[in-house]
LOFINU-147711 format. One line per 4 residues: number of its first residue (from 1); their letters; for each residue z, y, x of N, C-alpha, C, O. Coordinates in nm, 3 decimals. Example, Ala and Ser with C-alpha at 12.3 -4.5 7.8 and 13.67 -1.06 7.14 Angstrom:
2
1	as	0.780 -0.569 1.319 0.780 -0.450 1.230 0.780 -0.330 1.320 0.846 -0.332 1.424; 0.708 -0.225 1.285 0.714 -0.106 1.367 0.787 0.003 1.290 0.804 0.114 1.341
This chain:
216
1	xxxx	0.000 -0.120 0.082 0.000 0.000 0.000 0.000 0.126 0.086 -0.059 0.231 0.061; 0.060 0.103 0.168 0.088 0.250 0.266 -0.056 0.226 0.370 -0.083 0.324 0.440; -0.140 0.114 0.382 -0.236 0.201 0.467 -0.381 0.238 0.342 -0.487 0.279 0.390; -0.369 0.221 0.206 -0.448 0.247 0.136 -0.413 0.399 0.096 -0.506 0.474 0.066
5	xxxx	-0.254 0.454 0.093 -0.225 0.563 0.072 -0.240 0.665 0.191 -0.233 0.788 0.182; -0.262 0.590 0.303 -0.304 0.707 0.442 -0.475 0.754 0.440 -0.530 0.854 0.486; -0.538 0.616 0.355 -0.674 0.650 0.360 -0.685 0.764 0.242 -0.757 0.864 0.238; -0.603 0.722 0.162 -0.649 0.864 0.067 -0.598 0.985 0.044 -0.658 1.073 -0.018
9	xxxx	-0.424 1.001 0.116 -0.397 1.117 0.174 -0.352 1.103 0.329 -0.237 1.060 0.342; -0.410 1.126 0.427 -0.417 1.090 0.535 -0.285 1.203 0.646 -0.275 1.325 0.656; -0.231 1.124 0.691 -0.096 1.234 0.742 -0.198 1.330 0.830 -0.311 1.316 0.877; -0.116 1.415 0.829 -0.215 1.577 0.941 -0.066 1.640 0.981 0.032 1.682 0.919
13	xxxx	-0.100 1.623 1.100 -0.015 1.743 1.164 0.028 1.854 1.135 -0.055 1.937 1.099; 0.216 1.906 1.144 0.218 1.998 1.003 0.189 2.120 1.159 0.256 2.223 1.151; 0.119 2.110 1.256 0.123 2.182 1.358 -0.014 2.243 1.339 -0.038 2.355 1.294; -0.126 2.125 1.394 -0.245 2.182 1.373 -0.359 2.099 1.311 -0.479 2.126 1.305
17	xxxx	-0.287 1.985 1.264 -0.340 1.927 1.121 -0.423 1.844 1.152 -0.504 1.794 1.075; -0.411 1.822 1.268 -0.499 1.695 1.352 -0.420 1.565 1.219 -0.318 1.578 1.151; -0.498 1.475 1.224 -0.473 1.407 1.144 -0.445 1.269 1.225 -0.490 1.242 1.336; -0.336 1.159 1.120 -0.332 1.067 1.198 -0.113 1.059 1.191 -0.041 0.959 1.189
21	xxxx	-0.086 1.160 1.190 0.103 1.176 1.189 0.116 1.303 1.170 0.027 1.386 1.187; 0.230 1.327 1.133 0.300 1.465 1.086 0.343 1.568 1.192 0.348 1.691 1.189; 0.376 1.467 1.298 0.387 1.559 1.418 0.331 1.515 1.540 0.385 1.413 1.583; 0.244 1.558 1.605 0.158 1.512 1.714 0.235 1.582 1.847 0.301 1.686 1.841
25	xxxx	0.210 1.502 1.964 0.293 1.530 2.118 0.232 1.653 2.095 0.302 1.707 2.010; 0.122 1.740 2.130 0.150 1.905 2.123 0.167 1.972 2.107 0.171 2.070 2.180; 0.199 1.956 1.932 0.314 2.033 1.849 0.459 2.036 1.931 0.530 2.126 1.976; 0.466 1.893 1.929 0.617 1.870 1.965 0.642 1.934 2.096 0.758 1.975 2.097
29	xxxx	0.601 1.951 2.172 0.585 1.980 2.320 0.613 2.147 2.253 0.694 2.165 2.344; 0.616 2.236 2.201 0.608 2.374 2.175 0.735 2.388 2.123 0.776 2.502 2.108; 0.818 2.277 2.086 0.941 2.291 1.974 0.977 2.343 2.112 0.914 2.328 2.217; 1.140 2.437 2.084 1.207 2.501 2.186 1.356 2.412 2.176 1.402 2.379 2.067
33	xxxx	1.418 2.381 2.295 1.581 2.328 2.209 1.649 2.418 2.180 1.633 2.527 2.234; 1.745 2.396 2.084 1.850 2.473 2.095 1.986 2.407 2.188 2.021 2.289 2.176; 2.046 2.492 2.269 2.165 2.461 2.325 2.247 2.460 2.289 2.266 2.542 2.200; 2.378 2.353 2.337 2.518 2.331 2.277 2.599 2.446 2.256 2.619 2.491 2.369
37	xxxx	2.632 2.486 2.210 2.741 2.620 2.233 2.879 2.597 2.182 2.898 2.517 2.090; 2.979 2.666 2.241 3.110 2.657 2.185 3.130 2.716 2.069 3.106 2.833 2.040; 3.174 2.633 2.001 3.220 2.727 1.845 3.360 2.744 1.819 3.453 2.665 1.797; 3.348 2.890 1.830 3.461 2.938 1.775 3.530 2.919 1.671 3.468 2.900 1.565
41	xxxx	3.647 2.917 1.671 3.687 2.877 1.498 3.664 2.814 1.407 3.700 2.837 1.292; 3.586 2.704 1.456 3.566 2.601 1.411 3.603 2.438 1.404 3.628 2.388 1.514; 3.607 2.374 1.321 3.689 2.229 1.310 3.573 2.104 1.391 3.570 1.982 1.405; 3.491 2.218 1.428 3.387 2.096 1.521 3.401 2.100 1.623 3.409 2.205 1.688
45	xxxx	3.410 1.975 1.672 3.412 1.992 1.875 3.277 2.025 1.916 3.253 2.036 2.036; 3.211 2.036 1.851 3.078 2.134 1.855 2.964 2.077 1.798 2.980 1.969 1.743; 2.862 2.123 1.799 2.742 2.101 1.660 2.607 2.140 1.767 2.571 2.246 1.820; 2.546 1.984 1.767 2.385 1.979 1.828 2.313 1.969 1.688 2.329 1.896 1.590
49	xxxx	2.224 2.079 1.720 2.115 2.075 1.605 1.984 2.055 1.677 1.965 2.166 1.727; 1.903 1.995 1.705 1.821 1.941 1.748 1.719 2.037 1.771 1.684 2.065 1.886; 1.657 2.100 1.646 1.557 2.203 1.694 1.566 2.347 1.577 1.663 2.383 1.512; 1.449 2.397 1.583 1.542 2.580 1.532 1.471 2.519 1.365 1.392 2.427 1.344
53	xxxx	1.511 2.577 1.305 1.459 2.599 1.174 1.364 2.676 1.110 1.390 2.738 1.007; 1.262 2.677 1.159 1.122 2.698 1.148 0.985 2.649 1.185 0.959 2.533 1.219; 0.892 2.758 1.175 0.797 2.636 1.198 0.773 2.477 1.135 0.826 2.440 1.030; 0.695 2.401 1.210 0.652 2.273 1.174 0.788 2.208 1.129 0.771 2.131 1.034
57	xxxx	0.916 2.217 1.170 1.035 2.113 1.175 1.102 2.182 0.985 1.157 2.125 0.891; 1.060 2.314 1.007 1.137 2.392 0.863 1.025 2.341 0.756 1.066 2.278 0.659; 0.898 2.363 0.767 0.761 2.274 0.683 0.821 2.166 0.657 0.880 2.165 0.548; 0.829 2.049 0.737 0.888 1.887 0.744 0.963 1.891 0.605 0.922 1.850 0.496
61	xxxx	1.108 1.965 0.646 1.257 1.943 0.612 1.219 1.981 0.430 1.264 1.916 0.335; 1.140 2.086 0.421 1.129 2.138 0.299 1.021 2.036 0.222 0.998 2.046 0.101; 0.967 1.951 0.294 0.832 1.915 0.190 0.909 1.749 0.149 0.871 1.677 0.058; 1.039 1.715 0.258 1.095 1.593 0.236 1.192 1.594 0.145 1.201 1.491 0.080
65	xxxx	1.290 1.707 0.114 1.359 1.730 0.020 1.319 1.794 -0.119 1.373 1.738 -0.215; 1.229 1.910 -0.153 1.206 1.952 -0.253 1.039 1.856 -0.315 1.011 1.827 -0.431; 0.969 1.832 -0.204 0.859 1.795 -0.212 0.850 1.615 -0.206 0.747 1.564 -0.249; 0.930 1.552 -0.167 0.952 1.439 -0.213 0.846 1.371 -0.132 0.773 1.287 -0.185
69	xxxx	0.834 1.412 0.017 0.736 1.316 0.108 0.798 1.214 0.141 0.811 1.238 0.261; 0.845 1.121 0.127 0.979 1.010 0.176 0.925 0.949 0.250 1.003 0.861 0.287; 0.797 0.939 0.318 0.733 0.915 0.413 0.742 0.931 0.544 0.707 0.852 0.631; 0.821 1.103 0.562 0.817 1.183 0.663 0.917 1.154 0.718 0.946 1.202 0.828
73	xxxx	1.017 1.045 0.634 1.159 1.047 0.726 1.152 0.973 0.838 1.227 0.988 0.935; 1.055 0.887 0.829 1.081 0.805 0.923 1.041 0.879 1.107 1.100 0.871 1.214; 0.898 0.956 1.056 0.888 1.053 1.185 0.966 1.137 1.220 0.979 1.168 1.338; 1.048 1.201 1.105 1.173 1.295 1.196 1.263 1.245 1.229 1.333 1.311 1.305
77	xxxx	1.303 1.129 1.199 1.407 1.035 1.272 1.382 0.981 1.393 1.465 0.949 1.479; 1.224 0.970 1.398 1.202 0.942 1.579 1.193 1.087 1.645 1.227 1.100 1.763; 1.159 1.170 1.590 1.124 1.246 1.700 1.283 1.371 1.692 1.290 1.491 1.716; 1.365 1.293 1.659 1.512 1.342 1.666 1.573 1.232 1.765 1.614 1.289 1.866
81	xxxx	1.587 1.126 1.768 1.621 1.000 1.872 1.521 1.052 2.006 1.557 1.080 2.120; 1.404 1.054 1.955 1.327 1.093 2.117 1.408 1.185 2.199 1.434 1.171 2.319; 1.470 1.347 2.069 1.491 1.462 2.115 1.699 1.421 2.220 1.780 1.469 2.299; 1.675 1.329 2.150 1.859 1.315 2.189 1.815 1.239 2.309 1.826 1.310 2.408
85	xxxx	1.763 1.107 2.341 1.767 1.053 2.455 1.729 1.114 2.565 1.811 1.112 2.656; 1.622 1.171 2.584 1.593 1.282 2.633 1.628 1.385 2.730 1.625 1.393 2.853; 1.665 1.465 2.627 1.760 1.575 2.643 1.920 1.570 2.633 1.984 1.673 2.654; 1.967 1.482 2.608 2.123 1.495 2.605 2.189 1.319 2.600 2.279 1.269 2.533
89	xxxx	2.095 1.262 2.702 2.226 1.136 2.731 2.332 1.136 2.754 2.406 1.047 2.710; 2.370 1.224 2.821 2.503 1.234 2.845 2.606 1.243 2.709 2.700 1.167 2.684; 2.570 1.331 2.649 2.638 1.295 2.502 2.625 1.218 2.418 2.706 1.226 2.326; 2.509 1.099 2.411 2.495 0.989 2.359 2.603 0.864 2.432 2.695 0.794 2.388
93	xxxx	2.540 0.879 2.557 2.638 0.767 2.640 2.819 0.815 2.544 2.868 0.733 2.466; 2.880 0.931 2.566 2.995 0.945 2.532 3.002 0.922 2.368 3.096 0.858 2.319; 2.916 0.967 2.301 2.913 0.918 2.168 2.946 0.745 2.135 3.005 0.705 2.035; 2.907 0.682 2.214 2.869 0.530 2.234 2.970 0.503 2.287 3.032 0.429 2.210
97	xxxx	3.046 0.526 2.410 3.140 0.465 2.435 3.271 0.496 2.377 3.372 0.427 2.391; 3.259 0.616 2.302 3.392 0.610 2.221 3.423 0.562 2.031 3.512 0.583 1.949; 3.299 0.493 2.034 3.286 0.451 1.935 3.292 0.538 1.836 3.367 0.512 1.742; 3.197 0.685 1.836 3.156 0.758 1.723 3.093 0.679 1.596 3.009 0.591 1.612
101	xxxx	3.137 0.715 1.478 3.065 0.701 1.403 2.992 0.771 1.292 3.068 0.806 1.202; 2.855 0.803 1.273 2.740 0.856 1.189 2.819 0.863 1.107 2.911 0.781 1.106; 2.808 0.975 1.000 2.868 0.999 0.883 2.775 1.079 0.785 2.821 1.192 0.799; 2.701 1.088 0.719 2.576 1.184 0.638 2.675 1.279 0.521 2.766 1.239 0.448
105	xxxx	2.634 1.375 0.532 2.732 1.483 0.417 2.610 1.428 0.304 2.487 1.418 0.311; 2.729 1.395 0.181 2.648 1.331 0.046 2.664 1.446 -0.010 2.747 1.536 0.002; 2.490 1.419 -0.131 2.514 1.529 -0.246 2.582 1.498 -0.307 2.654 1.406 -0.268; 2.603 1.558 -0.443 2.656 1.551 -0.509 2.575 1.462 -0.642 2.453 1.457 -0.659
109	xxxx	2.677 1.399 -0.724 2.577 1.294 -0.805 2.517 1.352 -0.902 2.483 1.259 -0.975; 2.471 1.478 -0.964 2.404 1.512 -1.044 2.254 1.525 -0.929 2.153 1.455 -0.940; 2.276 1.628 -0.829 2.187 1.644 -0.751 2.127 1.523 -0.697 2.015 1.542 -0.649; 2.165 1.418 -0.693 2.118 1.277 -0.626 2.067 1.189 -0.749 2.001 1.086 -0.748
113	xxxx	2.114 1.255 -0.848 2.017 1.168 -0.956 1.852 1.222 -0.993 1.752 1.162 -1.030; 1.883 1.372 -0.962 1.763 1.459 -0.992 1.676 1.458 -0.882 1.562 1.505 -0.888; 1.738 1.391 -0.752 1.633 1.433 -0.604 1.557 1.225 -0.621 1.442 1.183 -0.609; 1.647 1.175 -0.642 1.647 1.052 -0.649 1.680 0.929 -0.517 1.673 0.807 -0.508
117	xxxx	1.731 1.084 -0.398 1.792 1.031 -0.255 1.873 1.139 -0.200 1.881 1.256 -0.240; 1.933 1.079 -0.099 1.964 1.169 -0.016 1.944 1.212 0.133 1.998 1.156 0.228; 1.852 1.329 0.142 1.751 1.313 0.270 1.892 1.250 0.365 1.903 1.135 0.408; 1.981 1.352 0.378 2.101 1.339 0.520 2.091 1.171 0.560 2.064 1.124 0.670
121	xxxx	2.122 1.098 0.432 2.129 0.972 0.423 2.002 0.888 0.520 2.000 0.823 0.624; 1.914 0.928 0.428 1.821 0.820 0.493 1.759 0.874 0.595 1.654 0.815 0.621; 1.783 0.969 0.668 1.778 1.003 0.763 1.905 0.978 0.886 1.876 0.959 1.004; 2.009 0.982 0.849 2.155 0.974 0.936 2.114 0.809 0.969 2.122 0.769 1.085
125	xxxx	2.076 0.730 0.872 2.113 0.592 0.878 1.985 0.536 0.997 2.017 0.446 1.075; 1.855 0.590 1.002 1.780 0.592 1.076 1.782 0.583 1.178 1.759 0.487 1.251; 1.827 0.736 1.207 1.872 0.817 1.347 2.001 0.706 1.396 1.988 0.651 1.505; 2.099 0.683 1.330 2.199 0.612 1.401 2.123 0.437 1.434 2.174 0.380 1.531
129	xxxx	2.035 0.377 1.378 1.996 0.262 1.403 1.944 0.279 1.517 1.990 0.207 1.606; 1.848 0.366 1.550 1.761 0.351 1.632 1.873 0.412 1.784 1.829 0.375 1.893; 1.969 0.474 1.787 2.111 0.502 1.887 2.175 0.442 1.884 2.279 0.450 1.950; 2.145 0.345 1.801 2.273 0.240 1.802 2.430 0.203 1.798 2.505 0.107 1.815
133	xxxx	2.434 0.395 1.751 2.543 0.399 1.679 2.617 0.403 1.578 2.577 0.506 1.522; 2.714 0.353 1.505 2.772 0.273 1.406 2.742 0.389 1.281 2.742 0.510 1.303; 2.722 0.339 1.176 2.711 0.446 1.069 2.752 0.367 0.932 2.767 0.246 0.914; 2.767 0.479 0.839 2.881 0.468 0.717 2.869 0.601 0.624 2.892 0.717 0.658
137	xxxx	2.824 0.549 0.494 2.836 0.638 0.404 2.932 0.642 0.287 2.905 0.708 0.187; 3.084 0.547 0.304 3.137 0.519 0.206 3.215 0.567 0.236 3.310 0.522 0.173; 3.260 0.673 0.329 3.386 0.769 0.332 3.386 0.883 0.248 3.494 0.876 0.190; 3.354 0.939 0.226 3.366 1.051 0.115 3.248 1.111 0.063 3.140 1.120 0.121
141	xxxx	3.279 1.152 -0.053 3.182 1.225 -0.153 3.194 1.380 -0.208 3.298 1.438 -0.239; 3.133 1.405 -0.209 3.148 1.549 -0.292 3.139 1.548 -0.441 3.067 1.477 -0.512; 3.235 1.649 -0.480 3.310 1.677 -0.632 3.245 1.837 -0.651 3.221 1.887 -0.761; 3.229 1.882 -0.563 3.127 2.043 -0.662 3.010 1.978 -0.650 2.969 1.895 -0.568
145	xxxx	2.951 2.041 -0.766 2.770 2.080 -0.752 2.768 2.241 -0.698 2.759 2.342 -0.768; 2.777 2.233 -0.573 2.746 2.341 -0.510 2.629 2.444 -0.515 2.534 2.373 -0.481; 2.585 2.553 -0.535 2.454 2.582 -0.536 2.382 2.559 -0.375 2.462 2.555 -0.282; 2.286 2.549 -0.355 2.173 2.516 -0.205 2.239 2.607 -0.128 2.281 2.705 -0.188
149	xxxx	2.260 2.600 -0.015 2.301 2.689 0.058 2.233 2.802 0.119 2.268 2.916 0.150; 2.080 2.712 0.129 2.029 2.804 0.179 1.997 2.945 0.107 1.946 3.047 0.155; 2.042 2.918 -0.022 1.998 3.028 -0.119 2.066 3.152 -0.076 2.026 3.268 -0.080; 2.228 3.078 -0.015 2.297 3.217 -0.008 2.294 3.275 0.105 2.269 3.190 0.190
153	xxxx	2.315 3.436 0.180 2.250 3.472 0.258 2.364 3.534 0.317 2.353 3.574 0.433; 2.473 3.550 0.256 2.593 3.645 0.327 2.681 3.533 0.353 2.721 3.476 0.252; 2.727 3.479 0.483 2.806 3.397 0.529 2.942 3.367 0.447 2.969 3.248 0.431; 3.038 3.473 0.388 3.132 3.468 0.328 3.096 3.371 0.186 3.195 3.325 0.129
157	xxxx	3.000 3.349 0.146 2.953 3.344 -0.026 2.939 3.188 0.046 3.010 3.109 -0.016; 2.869 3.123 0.158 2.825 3.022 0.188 3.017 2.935 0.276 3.026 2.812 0.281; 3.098 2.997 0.312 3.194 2.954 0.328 3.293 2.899 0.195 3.361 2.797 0.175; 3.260 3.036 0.109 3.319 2.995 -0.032 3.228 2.898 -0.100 3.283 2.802 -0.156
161	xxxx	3.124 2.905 -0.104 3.042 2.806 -0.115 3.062 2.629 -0.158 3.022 2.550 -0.243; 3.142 2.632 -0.048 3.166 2.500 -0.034 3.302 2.412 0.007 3.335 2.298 0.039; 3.360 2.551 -0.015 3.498 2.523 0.045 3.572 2.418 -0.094 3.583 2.432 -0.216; 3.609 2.311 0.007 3.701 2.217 -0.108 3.556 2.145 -0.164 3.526 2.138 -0.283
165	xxxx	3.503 2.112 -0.092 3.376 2.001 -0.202 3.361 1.920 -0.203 3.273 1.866 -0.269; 3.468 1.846 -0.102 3.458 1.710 -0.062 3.598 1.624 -0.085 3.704 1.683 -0.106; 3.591 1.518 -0.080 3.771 1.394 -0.123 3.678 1.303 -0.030 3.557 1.289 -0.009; 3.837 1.233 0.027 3.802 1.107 0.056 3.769 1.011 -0.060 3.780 1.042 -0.179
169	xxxx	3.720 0.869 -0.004 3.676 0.792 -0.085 3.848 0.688 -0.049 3.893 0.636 0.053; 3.894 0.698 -0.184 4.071 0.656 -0.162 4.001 0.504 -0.113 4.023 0.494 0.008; 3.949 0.421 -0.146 3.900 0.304 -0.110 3.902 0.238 0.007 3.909 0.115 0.016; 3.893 0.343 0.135 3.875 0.364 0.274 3.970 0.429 0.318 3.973 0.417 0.440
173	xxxx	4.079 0.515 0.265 4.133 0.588 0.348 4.218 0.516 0.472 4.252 0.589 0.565; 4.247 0.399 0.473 4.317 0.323 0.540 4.223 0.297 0.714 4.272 0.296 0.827; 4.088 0.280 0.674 3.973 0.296 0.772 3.956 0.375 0.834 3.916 0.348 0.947; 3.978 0.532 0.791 3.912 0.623 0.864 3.916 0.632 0.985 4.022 0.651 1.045
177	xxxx	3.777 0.618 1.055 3.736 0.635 1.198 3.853 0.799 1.270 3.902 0.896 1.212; 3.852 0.760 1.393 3.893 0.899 1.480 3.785 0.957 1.538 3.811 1.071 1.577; 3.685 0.926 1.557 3.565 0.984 1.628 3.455 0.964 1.494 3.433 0.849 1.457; 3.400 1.057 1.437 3.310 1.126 1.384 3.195 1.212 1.392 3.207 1.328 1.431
181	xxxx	3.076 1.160 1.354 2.937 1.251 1.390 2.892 1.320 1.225 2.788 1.289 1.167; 2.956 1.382 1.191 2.907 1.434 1.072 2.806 1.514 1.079 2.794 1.624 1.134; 2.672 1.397 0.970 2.534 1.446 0.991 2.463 1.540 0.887 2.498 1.536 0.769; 2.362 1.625 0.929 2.332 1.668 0.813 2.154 1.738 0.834 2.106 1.748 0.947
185	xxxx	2.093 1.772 0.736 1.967 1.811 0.797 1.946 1.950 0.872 1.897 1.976 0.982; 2.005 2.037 0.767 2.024 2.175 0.844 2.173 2.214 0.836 2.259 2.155 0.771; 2.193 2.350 0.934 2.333 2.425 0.907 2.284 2.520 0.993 2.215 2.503 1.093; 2.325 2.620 0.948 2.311 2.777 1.006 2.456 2.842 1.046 2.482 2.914 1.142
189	xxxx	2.519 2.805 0.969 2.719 2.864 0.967 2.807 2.713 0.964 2.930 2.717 0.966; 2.759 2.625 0.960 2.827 2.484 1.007 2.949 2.517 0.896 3.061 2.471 0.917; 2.913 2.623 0.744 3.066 2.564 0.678 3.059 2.453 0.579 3.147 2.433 0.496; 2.921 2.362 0.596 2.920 2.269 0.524 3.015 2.146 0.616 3.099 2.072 0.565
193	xxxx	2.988 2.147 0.720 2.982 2.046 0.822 3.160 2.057 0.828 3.226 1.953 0.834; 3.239 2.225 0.825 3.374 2.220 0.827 3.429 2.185 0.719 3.545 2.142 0.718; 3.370 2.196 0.630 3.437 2.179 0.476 3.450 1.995 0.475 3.561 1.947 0.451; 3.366 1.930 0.494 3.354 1.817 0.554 3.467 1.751 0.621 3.523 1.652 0.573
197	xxxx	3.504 1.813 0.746 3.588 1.816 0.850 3.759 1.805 0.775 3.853 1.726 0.771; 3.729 1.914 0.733 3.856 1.953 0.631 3.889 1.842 0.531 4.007 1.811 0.515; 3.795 1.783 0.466 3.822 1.600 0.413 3.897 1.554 0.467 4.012 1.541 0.426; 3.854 1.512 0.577 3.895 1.409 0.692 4.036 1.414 0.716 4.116 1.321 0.717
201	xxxx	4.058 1.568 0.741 4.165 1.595 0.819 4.229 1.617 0.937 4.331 1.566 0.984; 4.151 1.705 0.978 4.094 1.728 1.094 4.227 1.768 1.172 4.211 1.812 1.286; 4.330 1.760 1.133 4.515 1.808 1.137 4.547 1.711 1.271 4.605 1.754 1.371; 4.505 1.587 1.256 4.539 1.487 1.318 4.505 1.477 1.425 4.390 1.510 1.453
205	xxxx	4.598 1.424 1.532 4.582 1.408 1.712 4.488 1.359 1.702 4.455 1.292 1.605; 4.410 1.384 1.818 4.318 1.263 1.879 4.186 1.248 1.798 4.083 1.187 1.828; 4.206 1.296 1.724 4.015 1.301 1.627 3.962 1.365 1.680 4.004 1.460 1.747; 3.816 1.320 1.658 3.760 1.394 1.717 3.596 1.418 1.625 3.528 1.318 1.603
209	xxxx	3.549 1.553 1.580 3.428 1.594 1.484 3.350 1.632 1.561 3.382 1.723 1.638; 3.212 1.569 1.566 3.089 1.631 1.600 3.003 1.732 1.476 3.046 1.740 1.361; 2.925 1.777 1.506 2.834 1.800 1.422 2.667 1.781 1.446 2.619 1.869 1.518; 2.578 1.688 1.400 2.432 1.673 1.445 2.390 1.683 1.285 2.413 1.621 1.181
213	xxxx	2.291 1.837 1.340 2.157 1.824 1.249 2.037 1.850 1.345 2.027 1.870 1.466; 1.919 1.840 1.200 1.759 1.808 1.288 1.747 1.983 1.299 1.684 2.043 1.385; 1.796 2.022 1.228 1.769 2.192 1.251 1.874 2.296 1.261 1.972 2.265 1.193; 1.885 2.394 1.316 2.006 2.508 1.271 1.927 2.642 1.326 1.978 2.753 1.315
């Protein structure tokens, strides 16, 4: 089915439309990284976002979530594993040996009935197979239907936003990992990723919160 559906919409480069995949090595070769930075005041031991949020990677993200390409996940999940081995073994190796584990921020279930997935998801679960590090989506859920974040534009509105949107899943609380990669597709102000954090309980010795998205 999928090579009768390439013959009749054929993937094109969301770069320069060469056809054949969604993202071709000379697109990709133009992406810029973004670097680790310390975050201030924040419940993350810090947040890799893979590449900026525009361009071909902001095209991708938008045509997989609103546009329903479910096709495309599988290429941004490699060319996010490409971008980590790469460029930042060193934080994979430590991810790996301390037994991090993948965590995807879930929608919420009205929104997941109406999208009919959840990109973070089938993307987190990807990305962690192919790193080979441990992943899990049965720790917590979200209780607001939040509005999109990206809608909102003044940082304060996007902190309130989302503050309190998440519970553990009581089912697990006995489980909860100490090392955490809480994943997500984008973040610009990482207060999805803290609000998150703030679930967990981030109070506690010795934990430890990442944050990985494909964009920020």
């Amino acid at each position: 089915m999928s090579l009768i559906l390439d013959l009749i919409f054929p993937k094109k480069c969301y770069g320069c439309h060469q056809e054949g995949q969604y993202f071709c090595s000379n697109c990709l070769d133009k992406l810029n990284n973004i670097p680790i930075k310390p975050l201030v005041g924040s419940k993350l031991e810090s947040c890799l976002s893979l590449f900026k949020y525009k361009s071909i990677i902001k095209s991708a993200l938008l045509d997989l979530k609103y546009g329903f390409v479910s096709d495309l996940a599988d290429e941004l999940a490699n060319i996010c594993v490409n971008r980590i081995k790469k460029d930042y073994p060193s934080l994979l190796k430590y991810w790996l040996d301390n037994n991090f584990i993948l965590i995807p921020i879930p929608l919420h279930q009205h929104r997941y009935n109406w999208r009919g997935f959840n990109q973070a998801q089938i993307l987190g679960e990807n990305i962690a197979a192919k790193l080979g590090l441990k992943y899990s989506d049965q720790f917590f859920y979200r209780t607001l239907n939040t509005s999109a974040q990206a809608k909102l534009k003044d940082k304060t509105n996007r902190l309130s936003n989302v503050a309190n949107a998440f519970v553990l899943n009581p089912d697990n609380i006995e489980n909860l990992p100490k090392n955490i990669i809480l994943f997500d597709d984008v973040t610009t102000t990482q207060a999805t990723l803290n609000s998150a954090v703030t679930a967990f309980n981030s109070s506690h010795e010795n934990h430890h919160y990442w944050g990985l998205t494909v964009a920020g």
